[in-house]
C-alpha positions as CSV (number, residue, x, y, z in Angstrom):
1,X,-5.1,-37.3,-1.8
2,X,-8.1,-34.7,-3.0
3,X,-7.6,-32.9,0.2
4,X,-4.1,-32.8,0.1
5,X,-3.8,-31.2,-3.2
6,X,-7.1,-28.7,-2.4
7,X,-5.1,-27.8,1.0
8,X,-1.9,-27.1,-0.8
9,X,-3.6,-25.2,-3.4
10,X,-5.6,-23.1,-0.7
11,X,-2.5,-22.3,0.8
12,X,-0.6,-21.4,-2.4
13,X,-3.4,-18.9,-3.2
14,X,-3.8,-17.2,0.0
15,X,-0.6,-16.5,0.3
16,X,-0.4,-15.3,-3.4
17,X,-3.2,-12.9,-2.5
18,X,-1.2,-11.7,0.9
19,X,1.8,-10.8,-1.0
20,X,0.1,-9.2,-3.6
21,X,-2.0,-6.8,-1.2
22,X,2.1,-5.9,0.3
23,X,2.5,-3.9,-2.3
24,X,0.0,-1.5,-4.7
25,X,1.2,0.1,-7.6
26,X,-0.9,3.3,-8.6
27,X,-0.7,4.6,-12.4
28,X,0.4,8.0,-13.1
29,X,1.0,10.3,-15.8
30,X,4.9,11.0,-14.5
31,X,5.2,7.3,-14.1
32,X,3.8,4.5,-11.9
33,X,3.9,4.8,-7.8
34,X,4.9,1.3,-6.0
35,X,3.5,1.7,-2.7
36,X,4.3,-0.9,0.3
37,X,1.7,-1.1,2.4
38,X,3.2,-3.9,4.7
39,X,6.8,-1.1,5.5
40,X,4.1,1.3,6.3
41,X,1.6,-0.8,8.5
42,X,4.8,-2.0,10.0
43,X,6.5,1.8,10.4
44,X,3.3,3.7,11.2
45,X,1.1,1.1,13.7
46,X,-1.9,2.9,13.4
47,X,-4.0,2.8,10.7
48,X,-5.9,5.5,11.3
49,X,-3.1,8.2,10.0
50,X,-4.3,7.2,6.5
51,X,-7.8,5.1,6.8
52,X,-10.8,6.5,8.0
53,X,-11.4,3.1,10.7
54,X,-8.9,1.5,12.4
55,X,-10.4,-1.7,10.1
56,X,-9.0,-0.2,7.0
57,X,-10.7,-0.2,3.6
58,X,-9.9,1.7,1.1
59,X,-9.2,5.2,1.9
60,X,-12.4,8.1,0.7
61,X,-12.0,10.1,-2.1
62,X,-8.6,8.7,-2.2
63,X,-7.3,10.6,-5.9
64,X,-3.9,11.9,-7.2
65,X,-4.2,15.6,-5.1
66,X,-5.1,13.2,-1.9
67,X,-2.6,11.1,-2.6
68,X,0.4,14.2,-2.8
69,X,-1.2,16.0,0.9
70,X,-1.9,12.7,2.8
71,X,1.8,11.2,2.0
72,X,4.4,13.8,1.5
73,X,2.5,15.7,4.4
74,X,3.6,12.5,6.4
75,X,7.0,12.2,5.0
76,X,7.5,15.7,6.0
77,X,6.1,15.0,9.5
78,X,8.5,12.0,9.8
79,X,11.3,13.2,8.0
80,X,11.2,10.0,6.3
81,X,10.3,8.5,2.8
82,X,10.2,10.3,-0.3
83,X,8.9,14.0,-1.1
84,X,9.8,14.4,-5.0
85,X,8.2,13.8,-7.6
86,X,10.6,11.4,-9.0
87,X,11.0,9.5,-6.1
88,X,7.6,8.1,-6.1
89,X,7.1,7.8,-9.8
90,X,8.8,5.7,-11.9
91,X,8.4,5.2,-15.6
């Protein structure tokens, strides 16, 4: 029965932790940014466009005036996803 209850609560918390990665929500001063990492991974298939290794990590120097070049650059590129201020941030 102990292992049954640790297995189920190993379970529960990895996938907590999976879901929670899905999704990063960066403060900022015109309101917060909700950034899905999953619809990207998912969209783009290469994760070097944004991360310095194909492993990921987080991304160097990564900072509000990175942040506005590396994705509305893209968006532009792709003609997809957001490009105003108010698109991204939300109060």
């Amino acid at each position: 029965m102990k292992k049954l209850v640790l297995a189920a609560t190993l379970i529960v918390f990895g996938a907590s932790a999976a879901m929670a990665a899905e999704c990063i929500v960066f403060p900022g001063s015109m309101g917060k940014v909700s950034f899905n990492h999953k619809v990207h991974m998912d969209k783009l298939k290469d994760c070097k466009l944004c991360h310095e290794n194909a492993a990921g990590g987080k991304i160097a120097g990564f900072n509000k005036d990175k942040a506005h070049k590396l994705c509305i650059d893209c968006h532009k590129k792709m003609k997809a996803g957001p490009t105003k201020c108010t698109e991204c941030h939300k109060k």
